[in-house]
C-alpha positions in Angstrom: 8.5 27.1 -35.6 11.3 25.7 -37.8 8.6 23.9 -39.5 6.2 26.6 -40.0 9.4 28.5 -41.6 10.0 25.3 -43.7 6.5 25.2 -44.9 6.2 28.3 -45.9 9.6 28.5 -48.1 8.3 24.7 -49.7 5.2 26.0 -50.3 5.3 30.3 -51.5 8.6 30.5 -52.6 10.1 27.4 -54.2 9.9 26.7 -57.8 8.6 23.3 -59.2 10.6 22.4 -62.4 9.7 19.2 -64.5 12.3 17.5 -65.8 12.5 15.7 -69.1 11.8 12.1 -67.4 8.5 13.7 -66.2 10.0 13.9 -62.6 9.2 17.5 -60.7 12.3 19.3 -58.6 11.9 22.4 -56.5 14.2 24.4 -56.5 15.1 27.0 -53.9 15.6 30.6 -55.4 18.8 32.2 -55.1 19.8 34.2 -51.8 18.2 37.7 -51.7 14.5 36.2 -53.3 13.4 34.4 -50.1 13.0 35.5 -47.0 15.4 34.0 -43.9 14.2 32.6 -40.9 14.5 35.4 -38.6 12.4 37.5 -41.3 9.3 34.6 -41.1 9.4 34.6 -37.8 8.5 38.3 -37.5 6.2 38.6 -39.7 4.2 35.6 -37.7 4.8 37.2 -34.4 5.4 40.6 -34.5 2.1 41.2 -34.4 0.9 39.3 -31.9 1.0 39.9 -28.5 2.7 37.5 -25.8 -0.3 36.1 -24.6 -1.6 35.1 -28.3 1.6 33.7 -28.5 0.9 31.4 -25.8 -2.2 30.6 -26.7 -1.0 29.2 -29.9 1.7 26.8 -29.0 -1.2 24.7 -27.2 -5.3 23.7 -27.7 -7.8 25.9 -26.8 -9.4 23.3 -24.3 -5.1 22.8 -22.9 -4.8 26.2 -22.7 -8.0 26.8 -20.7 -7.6 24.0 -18.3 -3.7 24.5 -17.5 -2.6 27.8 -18.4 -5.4 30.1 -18.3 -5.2 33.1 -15.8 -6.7 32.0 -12.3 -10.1 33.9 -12.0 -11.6 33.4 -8.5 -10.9 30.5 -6.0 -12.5 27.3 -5.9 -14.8 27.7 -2.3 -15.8 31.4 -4.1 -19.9 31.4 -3.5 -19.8 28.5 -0.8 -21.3 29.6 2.2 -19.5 27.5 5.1 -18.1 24.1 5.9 -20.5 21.2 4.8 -22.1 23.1 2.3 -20.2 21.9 -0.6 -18.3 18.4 -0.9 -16.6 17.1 -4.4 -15.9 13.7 -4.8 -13.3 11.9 -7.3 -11.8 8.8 -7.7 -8.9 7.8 -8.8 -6.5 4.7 -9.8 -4.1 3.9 -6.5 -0.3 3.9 -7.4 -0.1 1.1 -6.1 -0.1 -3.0 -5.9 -1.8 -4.9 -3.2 -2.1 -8.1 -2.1 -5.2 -10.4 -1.3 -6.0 -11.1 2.6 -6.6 -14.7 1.8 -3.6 -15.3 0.7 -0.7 -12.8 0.9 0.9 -14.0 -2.1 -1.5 -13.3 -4.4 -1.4 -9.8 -6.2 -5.0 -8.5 -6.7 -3.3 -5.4 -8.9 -4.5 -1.5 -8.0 -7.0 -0.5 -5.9 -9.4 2.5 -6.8 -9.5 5.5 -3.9 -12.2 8.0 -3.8 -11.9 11.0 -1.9 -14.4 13.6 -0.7 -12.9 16.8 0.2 -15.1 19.8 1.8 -14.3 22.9 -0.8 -14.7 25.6 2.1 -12.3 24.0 4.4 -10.2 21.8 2.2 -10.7 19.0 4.7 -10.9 15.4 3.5 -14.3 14.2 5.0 -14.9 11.0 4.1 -12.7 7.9 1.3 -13.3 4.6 -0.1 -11.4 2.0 -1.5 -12.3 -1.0 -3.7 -11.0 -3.1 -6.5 -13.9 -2.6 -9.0 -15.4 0.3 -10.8 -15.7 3.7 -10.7 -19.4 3.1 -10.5 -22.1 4.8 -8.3 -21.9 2.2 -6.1 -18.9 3.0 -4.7 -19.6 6.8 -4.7 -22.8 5.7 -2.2 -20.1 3.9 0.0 -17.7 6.7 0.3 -20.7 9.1 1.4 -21.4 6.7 3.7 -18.1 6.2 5.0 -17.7 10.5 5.5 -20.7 10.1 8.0 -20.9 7.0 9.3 -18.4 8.1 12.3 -16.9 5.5 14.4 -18.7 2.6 11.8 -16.3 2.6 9.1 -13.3 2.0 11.2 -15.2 -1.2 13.0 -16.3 -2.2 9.3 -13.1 -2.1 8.4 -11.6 -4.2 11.5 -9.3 -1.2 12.5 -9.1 1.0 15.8 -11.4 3.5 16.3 -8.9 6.8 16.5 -10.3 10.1 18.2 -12.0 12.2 15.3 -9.8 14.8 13.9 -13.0 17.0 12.5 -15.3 18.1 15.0 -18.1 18.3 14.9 -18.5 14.9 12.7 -19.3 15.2 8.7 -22.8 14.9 8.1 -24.4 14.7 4.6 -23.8 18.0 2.7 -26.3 20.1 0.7 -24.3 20.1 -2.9 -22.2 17.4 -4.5 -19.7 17.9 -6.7 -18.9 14.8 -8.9 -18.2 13.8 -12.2 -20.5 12.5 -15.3 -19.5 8.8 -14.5 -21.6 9.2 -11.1 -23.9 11.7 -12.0 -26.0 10.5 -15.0 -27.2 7.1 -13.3 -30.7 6.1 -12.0 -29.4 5.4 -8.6 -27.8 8.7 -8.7 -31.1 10.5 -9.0 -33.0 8.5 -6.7 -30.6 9.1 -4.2 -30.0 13.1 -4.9 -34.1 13.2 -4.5 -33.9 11.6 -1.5 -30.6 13.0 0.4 -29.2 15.1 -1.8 -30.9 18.8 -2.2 -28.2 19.5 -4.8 -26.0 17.9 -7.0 -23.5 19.0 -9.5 -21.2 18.0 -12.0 -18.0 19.0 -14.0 -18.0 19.2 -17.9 -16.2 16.3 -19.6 -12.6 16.7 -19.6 -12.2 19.7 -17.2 -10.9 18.1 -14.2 -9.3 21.2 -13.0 -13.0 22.7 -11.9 -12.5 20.1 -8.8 -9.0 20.6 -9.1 -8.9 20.5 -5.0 -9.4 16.9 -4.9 -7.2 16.4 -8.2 -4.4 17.7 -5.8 -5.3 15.6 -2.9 -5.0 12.7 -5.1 -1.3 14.1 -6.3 -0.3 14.6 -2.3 -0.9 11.1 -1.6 0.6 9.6 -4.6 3.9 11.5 -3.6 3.5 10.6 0.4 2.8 7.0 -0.3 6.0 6.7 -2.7 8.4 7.0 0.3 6.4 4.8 3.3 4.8 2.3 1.6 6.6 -0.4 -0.5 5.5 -1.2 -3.7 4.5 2.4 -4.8 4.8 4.1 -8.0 6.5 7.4 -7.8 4.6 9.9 -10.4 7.1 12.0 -10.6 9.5 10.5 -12.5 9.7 11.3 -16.1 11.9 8.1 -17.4 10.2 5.3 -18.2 12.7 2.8 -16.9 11.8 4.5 -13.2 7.9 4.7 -13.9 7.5 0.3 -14.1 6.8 -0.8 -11.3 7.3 -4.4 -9.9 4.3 -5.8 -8.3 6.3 -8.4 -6.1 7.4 -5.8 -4.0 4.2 -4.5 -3.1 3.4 -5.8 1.0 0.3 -3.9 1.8 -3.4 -5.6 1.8 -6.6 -3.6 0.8 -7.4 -3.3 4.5 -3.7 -2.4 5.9 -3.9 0.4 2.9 -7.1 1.5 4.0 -5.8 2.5 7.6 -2.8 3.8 5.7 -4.8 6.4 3.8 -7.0 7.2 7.3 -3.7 8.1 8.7 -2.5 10.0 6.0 -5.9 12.2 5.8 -6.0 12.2 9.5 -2.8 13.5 9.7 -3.3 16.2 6.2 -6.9 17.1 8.0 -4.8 18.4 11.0 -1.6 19.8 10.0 -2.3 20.9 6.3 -0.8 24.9 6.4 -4.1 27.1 5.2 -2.9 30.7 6.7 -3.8 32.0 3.1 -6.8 31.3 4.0 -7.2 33.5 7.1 -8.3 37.0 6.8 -7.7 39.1 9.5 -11.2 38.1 11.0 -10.0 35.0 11.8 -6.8 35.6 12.9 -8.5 37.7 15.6 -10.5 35.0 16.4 -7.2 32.8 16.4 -8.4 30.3 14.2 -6.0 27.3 13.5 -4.8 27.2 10.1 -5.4 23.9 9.2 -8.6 22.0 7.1 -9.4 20.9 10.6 -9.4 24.3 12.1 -11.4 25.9 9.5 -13.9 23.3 9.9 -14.5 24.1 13.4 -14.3 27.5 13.2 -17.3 27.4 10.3 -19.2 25.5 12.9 -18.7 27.3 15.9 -19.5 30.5 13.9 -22.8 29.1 12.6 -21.9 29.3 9.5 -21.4 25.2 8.8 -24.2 23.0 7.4 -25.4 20.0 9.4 -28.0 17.4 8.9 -29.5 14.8 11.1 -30.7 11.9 9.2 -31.0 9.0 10.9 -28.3 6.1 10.7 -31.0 3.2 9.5 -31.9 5.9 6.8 -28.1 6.2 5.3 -27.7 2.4 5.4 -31.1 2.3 3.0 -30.0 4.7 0.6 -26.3 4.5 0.5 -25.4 0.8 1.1 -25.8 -2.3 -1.3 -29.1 -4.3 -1.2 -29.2 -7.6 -0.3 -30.9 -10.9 0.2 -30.6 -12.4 3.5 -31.5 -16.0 4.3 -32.8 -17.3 7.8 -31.6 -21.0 7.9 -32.3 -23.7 10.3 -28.8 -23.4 11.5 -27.5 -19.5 10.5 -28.5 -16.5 9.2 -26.4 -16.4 5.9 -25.4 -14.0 3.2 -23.1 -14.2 0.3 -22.2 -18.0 1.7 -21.2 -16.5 5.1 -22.8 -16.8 8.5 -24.1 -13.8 10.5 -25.6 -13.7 14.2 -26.6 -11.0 16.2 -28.1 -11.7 20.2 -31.9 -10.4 19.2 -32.1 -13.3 16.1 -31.0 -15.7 18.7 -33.7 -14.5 21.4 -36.0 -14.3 18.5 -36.0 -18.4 17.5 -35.5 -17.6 13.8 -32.9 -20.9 13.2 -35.4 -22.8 15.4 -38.5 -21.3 13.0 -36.7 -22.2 10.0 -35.9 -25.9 10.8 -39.5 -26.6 11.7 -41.4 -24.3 9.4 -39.2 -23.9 6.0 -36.5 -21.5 5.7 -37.4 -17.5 4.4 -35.3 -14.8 2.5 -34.9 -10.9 4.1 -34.1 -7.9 2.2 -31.1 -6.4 3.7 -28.3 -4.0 3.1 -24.5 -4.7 2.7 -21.3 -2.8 3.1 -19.5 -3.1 -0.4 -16.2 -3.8 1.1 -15.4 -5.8 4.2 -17.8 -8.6 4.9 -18.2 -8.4 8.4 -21.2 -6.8 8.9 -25.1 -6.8 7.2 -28.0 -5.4 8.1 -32.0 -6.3 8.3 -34.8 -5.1 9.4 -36.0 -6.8 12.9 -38.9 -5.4 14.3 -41.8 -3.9 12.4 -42.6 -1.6 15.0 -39.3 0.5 15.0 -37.9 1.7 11.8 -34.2 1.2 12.7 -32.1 -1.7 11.3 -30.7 -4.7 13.2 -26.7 -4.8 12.9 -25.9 -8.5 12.0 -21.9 -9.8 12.8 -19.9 -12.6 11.0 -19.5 -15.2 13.3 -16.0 -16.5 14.7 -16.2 -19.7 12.6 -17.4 -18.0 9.4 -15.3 -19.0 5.6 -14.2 -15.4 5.7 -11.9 -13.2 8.3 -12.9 -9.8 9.5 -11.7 -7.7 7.0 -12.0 -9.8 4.2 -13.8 -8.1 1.0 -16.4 -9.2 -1.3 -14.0 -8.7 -4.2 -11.1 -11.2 -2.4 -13.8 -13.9 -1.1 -15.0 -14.0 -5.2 -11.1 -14.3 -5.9 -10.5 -17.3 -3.5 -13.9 -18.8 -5.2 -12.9 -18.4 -8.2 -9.0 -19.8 -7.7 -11.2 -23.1 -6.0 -13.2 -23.1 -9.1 -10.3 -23.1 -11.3 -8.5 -25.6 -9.4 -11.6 -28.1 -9.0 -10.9 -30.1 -12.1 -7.0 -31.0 -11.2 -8.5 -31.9 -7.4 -11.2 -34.0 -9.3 -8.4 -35.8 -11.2 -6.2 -36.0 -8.0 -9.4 -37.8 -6.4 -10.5 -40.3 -9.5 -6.3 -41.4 -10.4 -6.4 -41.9 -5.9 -9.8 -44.0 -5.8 -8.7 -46.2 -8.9 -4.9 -47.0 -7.1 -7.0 -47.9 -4.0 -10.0 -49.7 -6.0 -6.8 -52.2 -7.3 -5.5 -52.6 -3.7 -8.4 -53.1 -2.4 -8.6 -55.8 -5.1 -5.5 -57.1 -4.7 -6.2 -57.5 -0.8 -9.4 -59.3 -1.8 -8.0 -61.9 -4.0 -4.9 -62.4 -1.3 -7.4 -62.8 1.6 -9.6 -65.3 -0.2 -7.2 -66.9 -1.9 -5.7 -67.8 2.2 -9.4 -68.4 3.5 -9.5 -71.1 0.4 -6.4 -73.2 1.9 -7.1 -72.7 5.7 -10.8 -74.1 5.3 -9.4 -77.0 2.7 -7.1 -78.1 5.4 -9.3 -77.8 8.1 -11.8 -79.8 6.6 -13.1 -83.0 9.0 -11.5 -80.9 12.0 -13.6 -79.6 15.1 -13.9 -75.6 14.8 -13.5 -73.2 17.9 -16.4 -71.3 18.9 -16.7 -67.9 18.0 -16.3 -66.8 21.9 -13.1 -69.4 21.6 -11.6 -68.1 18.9 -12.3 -64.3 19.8 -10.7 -65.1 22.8 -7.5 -66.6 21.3 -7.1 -63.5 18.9 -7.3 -61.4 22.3 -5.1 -63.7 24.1 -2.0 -65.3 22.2 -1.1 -67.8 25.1 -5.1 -69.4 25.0 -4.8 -70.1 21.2 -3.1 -73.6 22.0 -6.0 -74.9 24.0 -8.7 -73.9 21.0 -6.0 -74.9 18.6 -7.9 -77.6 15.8 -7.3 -81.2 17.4 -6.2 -84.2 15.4 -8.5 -86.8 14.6 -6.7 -89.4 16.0 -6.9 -88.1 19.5 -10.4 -88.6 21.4 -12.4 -85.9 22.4 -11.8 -87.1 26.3 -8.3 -85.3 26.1 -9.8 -82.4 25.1 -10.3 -80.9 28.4 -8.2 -81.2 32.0 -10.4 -83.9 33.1 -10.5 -86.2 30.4 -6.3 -85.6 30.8 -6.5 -86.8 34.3 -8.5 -89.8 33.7 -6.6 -91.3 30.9 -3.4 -91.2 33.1 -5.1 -92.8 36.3 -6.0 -95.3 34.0 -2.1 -95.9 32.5 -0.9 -95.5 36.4 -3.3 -98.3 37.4 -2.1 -100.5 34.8 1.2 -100.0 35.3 0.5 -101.2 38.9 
């Protein structure tokens, strides 16, 4: 306002006067010919009302999104639990560190969510290091109803499910542009999908439910684990963050999230969203309890769709190659009993190795999958072996990482290896010329001489105390003395003349 008042003054009621060096001056009129502040500021709003008022200290599109009147609530026209899921993703507040190696920092993660709108309940989450990209989206669909899967995909315990019965696939999905306008988007929402939705660009506050979810756990994670960014703080010497003090790996923050959801899933306070049906019916007031009470009322959605069917659509395809010695993909080794019963290592090695199509999870690289038998439609779950490159809950992302630190280290090694074989190429050299150098003298003084067998002289190098008796002989002394007998003879001989 003070420069609206300024502006108008400058503009309707100062004169310009030109001076005689050409220079123009305004010049405020006396007191009494302009109006004061208080009088500018009336005549702007004294005709206005409050909420016109408001509206013009902010953008239409601000105004709209942030402080426009609430007009119905978000699960308005939904017709139960499982009906209606939005999905969102997010940037994580947080650092992480490679499983590899734990002192590598592999910077934030990105966390999608998948909340229920009826209920409120988180049903399903994903977290990766690359995107956000449909991809992703597919895997956190997946992981809301794959069940008991995600948690042995991950490497974690399976905990008892907090929703019951377990997500399946819902009828509309909420998500934004980013997911929505793809090809894989609308071959999937043709296949799965009966529905699919999406929000108007730059009006996050139509899935403002999952916008929340994603401010709850940004808060909770600031006090239990270390590294975190806390939001909330408006200076920006408290917003940096130092990535050294972040602990966590993408896998030990992936069962940190499943607790926290777990735990938001079943003690979350929803009593607002009781009406006195309900509480007759003691519902619990809790994402959880609403869940189950839209169930057991028949007014939830569920879908049965088989679990080789989600893998198909949801998960990542890939090439699979039978070897003679391993079933590999993505330069790991897989094995499951039926390939092993099946012979494919031993068909490989005898009649050429093949490639299968297959499906991936696009996280964790412990399991794959392939289809086995022609005759049944379902997929054959493939393991990572015990002695595989890569540890249970090792990702894609942080396997490409460790390549690519090899890769970058490859020409220092390859120095390393060339300055180590030269040093040992002149030793060697060195030992060479010493060696023959020694052979040269020994066989120029050994010329005329009588040589030891080789059994003789192998037997001398095992036994020090024989080498005197294969020792070279001078060539004075005859050959008789050379042995015991010859010895004996010569000194009967000096004996008898002695005699």
């Amino acid at each position: 306002m003070p420069d609206r008042v300024t502006t108008i003054l400058e503009s309707a009621f100062c004169k310009l006067i030109e001076e005689a060096d050409g220079k123009v001056r305004y010049v405020i009129p006396p007191i009494g010919e302009y109006p004061n502040r208080r009088q500018v500021q009336r005549v702007l709003g004294g005709s206005k009302t409050l909420l016109e008022r408001a509206i013009e200290k902010t953008t239409a599109r601000h105004f709209e999104a942030n402080r426009r009147g609430y007009s119905g609530r978000n699960w308005q026209g939904v017709g139960g639990p499982g009906h209606q899921w939005a999905i969102d993703s997010t940037v994580g507040k947080v650092f992480l560190r490679s499983s590899v190696n734990r002192a590598w920092i592999i910077g934030r993660p990105i966390v999608y969510v998948i909340v229920d709108v009826w209920s409120t309940a988180i049903v399903g989450f994903h977290v990766c290091l690359s995107g956000p990209r449909w991809e992703e989206a597919r895997a956190a669909l997946f992981n809301a109803v794959a069940g008991p899967l995600f948690a042995t995909t991950w490497g974690l315990d399976v905990p008892q499910p907090v929703l019951f019965p377990e997500p399946t696939l819902c009828f509309n999905l909420l998500c934004d542009r980013g997911e929505y306008l793809s090809k894989s988007h609308k071959v999937l929402a043709l296949e799965l999908l009966p529905m699919t939705s999406y929000t108007p660009p730059y009006r996050g506050d139509l899935k403002g439910m999952v916008e929340v979810l994603h401010r709850i756990v940004k808060d909770k994670q600031y006090s239990f684990v270390p590294g975190a960014m806390d939001i909330r703080r408006a200076e920006m010497e408290k917003k940096k963050l130092n990535p050294a003090l972040s602990k966590y790996t993408l896998q030990e923050y992936v069962a940190y999230l499943k607790i926290i959801f777990d735990l938001y899933n079943a003690t979350a306070n929803r009593e607002k969203r009781l009406d006195a049906g309900m509480i007759a019916d003691g519902v619990v007031p809790t994402p959880a309890g609403l869940w189950r009470w839209g169930h057991e009322t028949g007014i939830g959605l569920t879908r049965t769709i088989p679990q080789s069917e989600l893998i198909r659509k949801l998960l990542v395809p890939t090439d699979v190659s039978v070897l003679r010695d391993r079933v590999r993909q993505g330069g790991c080794d897989y094995e499951a009993k039926e390939v092993d019963e099946a012979k494919w290592t031993t068909l490989a090695r005898n009649f050429g190795s093949w490639t299968v199509s297959g499906f991936r999870y696009p996280g964790p690289m412990s399991k794959i999958w392939i289809p086995f038998d022609p005759k049944v439609d379902e997929l054959l779950q493939l393991n990572l072996v015990d002695e595989s490159l890569v540890a249970e809950g090792t990702t894609y992302d942080e396997f490409a990482d460790a390549h690519a630190v090899q890769v970058a280290a490859r020409p220092s090694q390859e120095h390393r290896a060339v300055t180590t074989e030269v040093d040992a190429k002149r030793r060697v050299d060195e030992l060479t010329k010493k060696a023959t150098a020694l052979t040269n003298e020994a066989e120029a003084k050994a010329a005329g001489t009588k040589k030891p067998s080789f059994q003789e002289a192998r037997r001398s190098e095992a036994n020090p105390a024989a080498r005197k008796s294969v020792s070279p002989k001078s060539p004075s002394v005859p050959d008789t003395l050379a042995t015991e007998e010859g010895f004996a003879k010569m000194m009967s001989g000096i004996i008898a003349r002695l005699k």
